[in-house]
N, C-alpha and C positions, 0 to 999 in steps of 0.2 A: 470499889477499887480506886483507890488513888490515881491521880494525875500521873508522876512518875512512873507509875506501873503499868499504865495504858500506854506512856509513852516509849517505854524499855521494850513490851510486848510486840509492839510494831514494828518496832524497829529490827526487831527479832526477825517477825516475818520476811519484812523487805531483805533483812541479810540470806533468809534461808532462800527467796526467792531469787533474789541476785545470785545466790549461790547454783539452787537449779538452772538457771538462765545459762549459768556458765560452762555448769556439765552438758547441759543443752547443745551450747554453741561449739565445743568442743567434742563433742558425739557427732555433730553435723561435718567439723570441719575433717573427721579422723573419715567417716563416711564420706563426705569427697573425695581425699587424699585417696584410700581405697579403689573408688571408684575411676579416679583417673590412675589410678596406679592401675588397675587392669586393666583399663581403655589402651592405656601405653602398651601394655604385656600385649594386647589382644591385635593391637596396630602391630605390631614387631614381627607377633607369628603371621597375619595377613601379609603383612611386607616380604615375608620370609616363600608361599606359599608359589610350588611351580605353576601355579594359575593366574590367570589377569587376573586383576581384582580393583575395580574402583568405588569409592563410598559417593552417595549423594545427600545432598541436603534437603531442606524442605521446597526448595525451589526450582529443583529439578538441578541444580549446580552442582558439579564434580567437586568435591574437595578431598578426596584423596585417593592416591595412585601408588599401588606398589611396584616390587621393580621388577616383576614380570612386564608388569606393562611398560616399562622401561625398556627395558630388554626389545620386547617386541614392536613397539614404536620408535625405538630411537629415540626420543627426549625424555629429558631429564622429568622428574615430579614437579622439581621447582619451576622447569623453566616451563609448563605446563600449567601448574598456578597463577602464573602471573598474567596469567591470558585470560582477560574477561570471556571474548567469545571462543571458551576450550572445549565448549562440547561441539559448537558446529565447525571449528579448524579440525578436531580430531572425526567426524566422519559428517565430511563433504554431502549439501542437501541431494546433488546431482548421483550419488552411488551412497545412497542414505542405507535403508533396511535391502537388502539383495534378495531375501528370501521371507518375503513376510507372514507363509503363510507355514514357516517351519517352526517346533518348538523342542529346542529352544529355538531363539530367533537368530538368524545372522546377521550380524551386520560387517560393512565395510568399513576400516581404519586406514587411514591417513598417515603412513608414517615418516621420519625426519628425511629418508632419500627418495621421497616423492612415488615411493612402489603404497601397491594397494594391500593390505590383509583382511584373511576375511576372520572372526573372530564371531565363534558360537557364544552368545549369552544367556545365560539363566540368573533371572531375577530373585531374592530374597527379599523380600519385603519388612520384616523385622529384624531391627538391628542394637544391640545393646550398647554400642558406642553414644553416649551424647554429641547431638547435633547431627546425626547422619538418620536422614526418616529411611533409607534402603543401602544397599549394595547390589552389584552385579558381580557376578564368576563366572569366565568368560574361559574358551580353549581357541589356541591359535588354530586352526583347522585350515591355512592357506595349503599347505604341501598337499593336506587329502584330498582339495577338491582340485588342484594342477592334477593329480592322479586319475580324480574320478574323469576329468574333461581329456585327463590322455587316455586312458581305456576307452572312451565314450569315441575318440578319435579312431582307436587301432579298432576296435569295432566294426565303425562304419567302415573303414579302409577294406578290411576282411571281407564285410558283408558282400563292400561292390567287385573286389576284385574277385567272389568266388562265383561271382552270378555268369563271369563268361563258360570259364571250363564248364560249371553245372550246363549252360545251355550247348556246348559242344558234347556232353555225353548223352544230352536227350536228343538232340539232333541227329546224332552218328549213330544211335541206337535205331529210331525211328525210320532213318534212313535204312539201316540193314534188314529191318523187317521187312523190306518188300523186297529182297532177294529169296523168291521164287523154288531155292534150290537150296536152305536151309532146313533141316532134321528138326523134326518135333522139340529137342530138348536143347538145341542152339535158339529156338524161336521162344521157349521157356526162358532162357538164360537171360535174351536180351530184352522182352518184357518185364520181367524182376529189374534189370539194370534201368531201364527206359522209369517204371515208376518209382524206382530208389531213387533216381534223378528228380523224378517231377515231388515228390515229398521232400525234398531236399533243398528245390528251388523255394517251395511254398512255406516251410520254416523259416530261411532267409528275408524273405517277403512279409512274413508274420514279425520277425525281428526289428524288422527296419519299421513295420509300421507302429510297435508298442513302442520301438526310442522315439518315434515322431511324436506318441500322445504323451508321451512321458516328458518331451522338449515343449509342448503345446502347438509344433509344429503340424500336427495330421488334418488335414482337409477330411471332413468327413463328402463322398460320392456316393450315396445308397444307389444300387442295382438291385433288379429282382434276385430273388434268392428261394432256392427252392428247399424251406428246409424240412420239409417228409423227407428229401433226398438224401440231403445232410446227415438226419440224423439215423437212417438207416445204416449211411456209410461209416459214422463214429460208431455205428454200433459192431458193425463187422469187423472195422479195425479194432476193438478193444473185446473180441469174442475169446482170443487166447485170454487174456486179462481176467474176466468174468468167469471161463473155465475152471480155470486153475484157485479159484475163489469158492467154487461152487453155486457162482450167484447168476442168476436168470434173472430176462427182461419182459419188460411189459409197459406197451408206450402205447396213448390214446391220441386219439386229436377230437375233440367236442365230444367224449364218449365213446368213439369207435377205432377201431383196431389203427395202426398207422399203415399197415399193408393194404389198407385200402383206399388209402391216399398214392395217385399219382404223384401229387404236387401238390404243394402247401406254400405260398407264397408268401415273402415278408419281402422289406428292405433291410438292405446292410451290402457289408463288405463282405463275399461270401469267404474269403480266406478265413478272415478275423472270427467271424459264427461261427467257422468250423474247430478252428482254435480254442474260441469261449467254452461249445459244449464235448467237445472232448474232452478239455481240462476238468470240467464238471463232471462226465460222466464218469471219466475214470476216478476222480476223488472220490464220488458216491460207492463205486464198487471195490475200493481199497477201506472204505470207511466203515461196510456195509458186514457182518458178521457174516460168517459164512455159511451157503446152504440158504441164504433169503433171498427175495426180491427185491430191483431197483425197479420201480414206476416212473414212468415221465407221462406226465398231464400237460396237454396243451388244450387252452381257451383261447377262443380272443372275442373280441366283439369288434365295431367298425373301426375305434382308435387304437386297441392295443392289442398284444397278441401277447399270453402270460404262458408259460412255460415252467412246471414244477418238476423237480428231481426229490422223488423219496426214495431214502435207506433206512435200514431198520438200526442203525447205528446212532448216537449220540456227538454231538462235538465235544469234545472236550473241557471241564471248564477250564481249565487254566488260556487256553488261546480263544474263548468265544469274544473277549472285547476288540482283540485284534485280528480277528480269522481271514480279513481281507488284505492286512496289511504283508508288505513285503518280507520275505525270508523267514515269517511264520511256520512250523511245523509241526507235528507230535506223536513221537512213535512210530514214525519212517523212517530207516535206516539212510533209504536214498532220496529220500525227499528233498527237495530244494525249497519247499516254501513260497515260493510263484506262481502256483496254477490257479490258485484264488486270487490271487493278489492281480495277475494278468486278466483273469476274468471282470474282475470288477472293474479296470480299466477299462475293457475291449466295451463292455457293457454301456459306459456312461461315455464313451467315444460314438457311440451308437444313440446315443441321447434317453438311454433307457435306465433301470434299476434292478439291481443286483442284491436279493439280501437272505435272510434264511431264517428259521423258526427251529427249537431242538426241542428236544427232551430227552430223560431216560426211559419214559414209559413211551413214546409216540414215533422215537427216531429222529434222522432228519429232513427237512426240504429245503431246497434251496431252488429260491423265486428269482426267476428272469422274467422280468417286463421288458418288451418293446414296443414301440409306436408304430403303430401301422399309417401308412399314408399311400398314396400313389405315385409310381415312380414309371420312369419312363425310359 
């Protein structure tokens, strides 16, 4: 090949190569343009969204706010930019996380007329915009928890102001039964009235002390507790219950019948124990197909004292991840979804363990541990 013709050849190349280079550079730059053309599209609809919403960067730095969070802060995006330290003026280290252990998380906001909001967030971790390694989306929830702290108010208000009249009708009852000169079914009448009272009071009392562990407020005080007692009396009150289900009991203590325990001693509260296996027994005999047995097994050895409830029934799966949790239910008309959820409370308020084993071939059981100790 001639000189000329190697040299025409090459030059060929580098033209076609400069020419690739250039669709190259121009496929890149239209893929940019693209890309920040959606980034823009995608800023516009988040800007646009009734949610907070702020983007972060790789160093943990705010750099962009929509105008929900405008709205709900009172400053501007811009004049929030401009603020080196914008993450800790918008929530103060002193009222930093409020609820650390809720998810999503709450945090406290800082906004332009010096009031506090609280502001649920959930994290997104991947994010398509360049330059933002996450975002958060965030709900104002300040008005629901002024609500929840004003009900939690008229509550307590309720609880105390009903605890006089309740102890004026046990009292004025109790009083009248030793009138002497009162007929067989006037003495009927005001013993129903006297322990409609005294269940009345011990509700109130149960109330006040599940908002106490629910506040972290409750002093745990164990007293002996006589729960052979107990549990014979949960069993009497829930006999209509069981009735009407078709379902029969059968309760052991180390293997032997419970009727032949006087007394079974534990520590606790004994309101709260009575409250926990009530709410257990009667779930088991609602849960429990009808025509079967409910069993309660009770062991202990020197430190603990175990306590099983079997039904021949199943939990449900759709509610087994959350079965403890609040307002949980399934298939109850009038269920409210707190009798397990209060149980497992009342439970680890007692410093003990609450949990439970299913199937569809075996039923269910559900284990109470408590700690045995001596109490005085």
């Amino acid at each position: 090949m001639q000189k000329e013709e190697i040299i025409s050849e090459a030059q060929r190349r580098i033209q076609d190569l400069e020419q690739a280079l250039a669709q190259e550079q121009e496929a890149r730059k239209n893929a940019a343009d693209e890309l920040r053309h959606t980034s823009d599209l995608l800023k516009a609809t988040l800007n646009q969204l009734p949610v907070v919403i702020c983007g972060i960067d790789n160093d943990g730095g705010i750099i962009f706010l929509n105008q929900e969070f405008e709205k709900v802060t009172g400053y501007s995006a811009d004049e929030l930019m401009r603020r080196h330290d914008v993450t800790d003026y918008l929530f103060p280290d002193r009222a930093r996380k409020i609820n650390p252990g809720a998810n999503p998380s709450e945090w406290m906001v800082r906004s332009s007329d010096n009031q506090e909001r609280i502001i649920s967030w959930s994290g997104i971790q991947k994010c398509p915009i360049p330059g933002w390694e996450k975002w958060k989306v965030g709900l104002d929830i300040t008005q629901l928890k002024q609500l929840e702290r004003l009900r939690d108010d008229v509550e307590s208000i309720v609880r105390h102001d009903l605890k006089s009249p309740l102890g004026a009708i046990i009292g004025l009852s109790s009083w009248l039964l030793d009138d002497t000169r009162l007929e067989d079914h006037q003495i009927k009448a005001l013993r129903n009235i006297e322990r409609s009272g005294d269940l009345m009071l011990r509700m109130l009392e149960n109330s006040l002390a599940l908002y106490k562990i629910e506040a972290g407020q409750f002093v745990y005080k164990p007293e002996p507790v006589n729960l052979a007692e107990l549990l014979r009396d949960a069993l009497e009150n829930l006999y209509g219950l069981s009735q009407s289900h078709g379902v029969s009991w059968c309760c052991t203590v180390d293997g032997a019948d419970l009727n032949s325990y006087t007394e079974f001693i534990v520590p606790g509260v004994e309101s709260l124990l009575d409250n926990l296996f009530t709410n257990l027994l009667k779930n088991a005999v609602e849960a429990s197909p009808d025509n079967e047995k409910v069993t309660i097994r009770i062991t202990h050895t020197d430190t603990e004292v175990m306590v099983i409830i079997h039904n021949a029934g199943a939990i449900p799966e759709p509610i087994r991840d959350t079965f403890f949790d609040r307002f949980v239910t399934y298939g109850k008309s009038q269920g409210t979804g707190l009798g397990t959820y209060s149980a497992k409370r009342i439970t680890l308020a007692h410093n003990g363990q609450l949990s439970f084993r299913t199937s569809d071939e075996r039923g269910t059981d559900l284990i109470v541990i408590l700690p045995l100790f001596e109490v005085t």
